[in-house]
FISETI-765922 format. One record per atom (N, C-alpha, C): atom name; x, y, z; residue in one letter. Coordinates in steps of 0.001 Angstrom, whole numbers, plus 500000, padded with zeros to 6 digits. Layout:
[rec "CA"; [X; Y; Z]; "A"]
...
//
This chain:
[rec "N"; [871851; 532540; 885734]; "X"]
[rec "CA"; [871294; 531310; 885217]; "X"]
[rec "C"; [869780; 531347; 885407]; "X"]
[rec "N"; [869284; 530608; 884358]; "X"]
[rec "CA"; [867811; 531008; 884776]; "X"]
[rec "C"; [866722; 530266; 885882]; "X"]
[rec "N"; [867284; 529153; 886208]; "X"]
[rec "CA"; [867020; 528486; 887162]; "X"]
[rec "C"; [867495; 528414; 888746]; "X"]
[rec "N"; [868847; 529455; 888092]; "X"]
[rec "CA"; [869603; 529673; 889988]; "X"]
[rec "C"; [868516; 530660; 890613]; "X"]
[rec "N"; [867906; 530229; 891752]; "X"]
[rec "CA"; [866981; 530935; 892564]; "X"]
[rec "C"; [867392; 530972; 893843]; "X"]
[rec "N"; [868698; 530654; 894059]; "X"]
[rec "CA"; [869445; 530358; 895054]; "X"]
[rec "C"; [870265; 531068; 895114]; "X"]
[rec "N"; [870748; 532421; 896395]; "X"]
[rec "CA"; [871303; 533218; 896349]; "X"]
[rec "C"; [871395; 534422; 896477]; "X"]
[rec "N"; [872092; 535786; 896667]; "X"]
[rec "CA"; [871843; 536898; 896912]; "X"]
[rec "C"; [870924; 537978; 896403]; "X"]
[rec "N"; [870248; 537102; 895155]; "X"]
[rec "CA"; [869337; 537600; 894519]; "X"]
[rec "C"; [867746; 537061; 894485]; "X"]
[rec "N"; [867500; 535775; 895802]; "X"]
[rec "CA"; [866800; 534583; 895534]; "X"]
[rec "C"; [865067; 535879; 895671]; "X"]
[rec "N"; [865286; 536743; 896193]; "X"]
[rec "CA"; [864242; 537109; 896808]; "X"]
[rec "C"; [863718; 538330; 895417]; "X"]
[rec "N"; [864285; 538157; 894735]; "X"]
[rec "CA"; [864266; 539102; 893511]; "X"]
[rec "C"; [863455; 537864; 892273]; "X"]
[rec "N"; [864465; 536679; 891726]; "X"]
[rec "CA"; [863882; 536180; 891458]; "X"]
[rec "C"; [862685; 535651; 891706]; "X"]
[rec "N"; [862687; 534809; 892945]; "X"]
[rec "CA"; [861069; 534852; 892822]; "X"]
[rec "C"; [859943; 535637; 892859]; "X"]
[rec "N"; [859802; 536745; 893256]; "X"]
[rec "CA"; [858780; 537544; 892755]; "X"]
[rec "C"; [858754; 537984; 891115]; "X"]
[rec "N"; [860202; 537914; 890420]; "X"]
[rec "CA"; [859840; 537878; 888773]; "X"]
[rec "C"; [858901; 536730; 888601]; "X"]
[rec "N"; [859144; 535327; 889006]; "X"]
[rec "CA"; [858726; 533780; 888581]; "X"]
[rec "C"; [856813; 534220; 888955]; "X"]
[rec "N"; [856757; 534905; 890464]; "X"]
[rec "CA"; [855337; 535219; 890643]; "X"]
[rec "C"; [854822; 536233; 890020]; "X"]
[rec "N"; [855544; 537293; 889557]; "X"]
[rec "CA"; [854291; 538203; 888767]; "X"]
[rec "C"; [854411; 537293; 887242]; "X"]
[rec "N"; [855278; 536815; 886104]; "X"]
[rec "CA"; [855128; 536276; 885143]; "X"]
[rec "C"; [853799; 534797; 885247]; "X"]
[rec "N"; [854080; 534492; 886627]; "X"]
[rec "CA"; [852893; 533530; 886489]; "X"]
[rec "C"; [851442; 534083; 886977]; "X"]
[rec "N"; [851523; 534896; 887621]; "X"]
[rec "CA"; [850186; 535674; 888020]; "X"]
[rec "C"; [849975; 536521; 886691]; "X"]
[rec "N"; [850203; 536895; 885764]; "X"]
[rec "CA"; [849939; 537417; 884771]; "X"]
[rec "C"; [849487; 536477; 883683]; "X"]
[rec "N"; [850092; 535503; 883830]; "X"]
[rec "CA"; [849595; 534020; 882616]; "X"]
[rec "C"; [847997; 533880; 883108]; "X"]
[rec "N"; [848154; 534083; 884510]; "X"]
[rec "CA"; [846896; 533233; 884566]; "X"]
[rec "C"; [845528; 534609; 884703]; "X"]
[rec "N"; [846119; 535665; 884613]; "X"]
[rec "CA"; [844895; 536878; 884250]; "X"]
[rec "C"; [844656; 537295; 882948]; "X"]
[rec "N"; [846063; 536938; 881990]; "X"]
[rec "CA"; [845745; 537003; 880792]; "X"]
[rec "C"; [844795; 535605; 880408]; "X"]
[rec "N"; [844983; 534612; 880505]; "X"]
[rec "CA"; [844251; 533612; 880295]; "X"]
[rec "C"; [842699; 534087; 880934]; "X"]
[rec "N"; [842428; 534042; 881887]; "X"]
[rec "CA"; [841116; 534338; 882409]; "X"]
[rec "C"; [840580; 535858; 881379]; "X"]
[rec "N"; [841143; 536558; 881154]; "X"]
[rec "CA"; [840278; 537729; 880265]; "X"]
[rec "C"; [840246; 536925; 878870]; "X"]
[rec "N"; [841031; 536872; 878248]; "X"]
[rec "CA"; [840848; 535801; 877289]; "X"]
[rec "C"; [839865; 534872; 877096]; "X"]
[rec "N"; [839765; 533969; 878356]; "X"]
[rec "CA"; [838493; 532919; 878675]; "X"]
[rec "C"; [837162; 533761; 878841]; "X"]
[rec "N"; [837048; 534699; 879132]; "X"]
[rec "CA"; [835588; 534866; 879423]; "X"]
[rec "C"; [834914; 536147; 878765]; "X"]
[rec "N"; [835814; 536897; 878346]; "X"]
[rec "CA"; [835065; 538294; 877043]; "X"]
[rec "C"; [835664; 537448; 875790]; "X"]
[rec "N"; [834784; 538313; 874708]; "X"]
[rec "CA"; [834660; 538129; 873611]; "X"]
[rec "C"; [836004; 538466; 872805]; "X"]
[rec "N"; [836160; 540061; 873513]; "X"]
[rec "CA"; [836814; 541225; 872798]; "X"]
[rec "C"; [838332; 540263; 873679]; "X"]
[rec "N"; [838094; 540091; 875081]; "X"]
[rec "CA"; [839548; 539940; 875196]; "X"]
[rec "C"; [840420; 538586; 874545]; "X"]
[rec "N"; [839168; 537482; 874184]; "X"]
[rec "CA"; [839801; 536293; 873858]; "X"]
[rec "C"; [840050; 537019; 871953]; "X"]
[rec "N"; [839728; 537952; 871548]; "X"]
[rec "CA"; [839790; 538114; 869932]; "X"]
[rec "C"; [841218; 539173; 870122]; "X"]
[rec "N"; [841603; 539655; 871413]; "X"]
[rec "CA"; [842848; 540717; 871567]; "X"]
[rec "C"; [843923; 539684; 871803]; "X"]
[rec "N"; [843314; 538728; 872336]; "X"]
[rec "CA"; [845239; 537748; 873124]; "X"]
[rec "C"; [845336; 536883; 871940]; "X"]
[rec "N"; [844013; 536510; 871464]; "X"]
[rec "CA"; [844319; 535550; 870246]; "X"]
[rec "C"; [844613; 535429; 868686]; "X"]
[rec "N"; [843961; 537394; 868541]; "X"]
[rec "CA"; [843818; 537555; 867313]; "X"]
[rec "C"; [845432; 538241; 866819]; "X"]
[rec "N"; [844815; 539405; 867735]; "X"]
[rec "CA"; [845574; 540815; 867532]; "X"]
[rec "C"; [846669; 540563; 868471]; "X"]
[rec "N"; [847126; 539692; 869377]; "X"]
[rec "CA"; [848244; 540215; 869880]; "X"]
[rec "C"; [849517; 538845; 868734]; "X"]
[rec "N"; [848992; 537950; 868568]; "X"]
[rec "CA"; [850517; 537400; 867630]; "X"]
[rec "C"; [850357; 538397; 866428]; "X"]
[rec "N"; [849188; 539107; 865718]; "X"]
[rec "CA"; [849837; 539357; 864445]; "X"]
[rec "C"; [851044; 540690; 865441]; "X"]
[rec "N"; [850746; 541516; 866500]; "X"]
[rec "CA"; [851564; 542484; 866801]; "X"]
[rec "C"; [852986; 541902; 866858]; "X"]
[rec "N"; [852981; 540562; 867502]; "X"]
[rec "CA"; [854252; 540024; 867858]; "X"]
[rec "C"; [855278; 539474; 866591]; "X"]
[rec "N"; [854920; 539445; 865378]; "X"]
[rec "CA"; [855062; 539470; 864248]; "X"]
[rec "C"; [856490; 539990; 863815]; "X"]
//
């Protein structure tokens, strides 16, 4: 379940929950402050996701 964090696996899940959110917030920060990276997360990465 994607919310059970409770359990023989609890220590697994949360480090997925911490690198997916430590990654939001480094993709956001390169994004925020180069040129090239806010024209790669914003431009070029949905047409890839396409």
């Amino acid at each position: 379940m994607l919310f059970d964090v409770w359990g023989s696996d609890t220590l697994i899940h949360w480090a997925g929950w911490a690198m997916v959110f430590i990654g939001l917030i480094v993709l956001n920060e390169v994004g925020r402050r180069t040129k090239l990276g806010a024209a790669i997360i914003f431009g070029v990465a949905p047409l890839a996701m396409r």
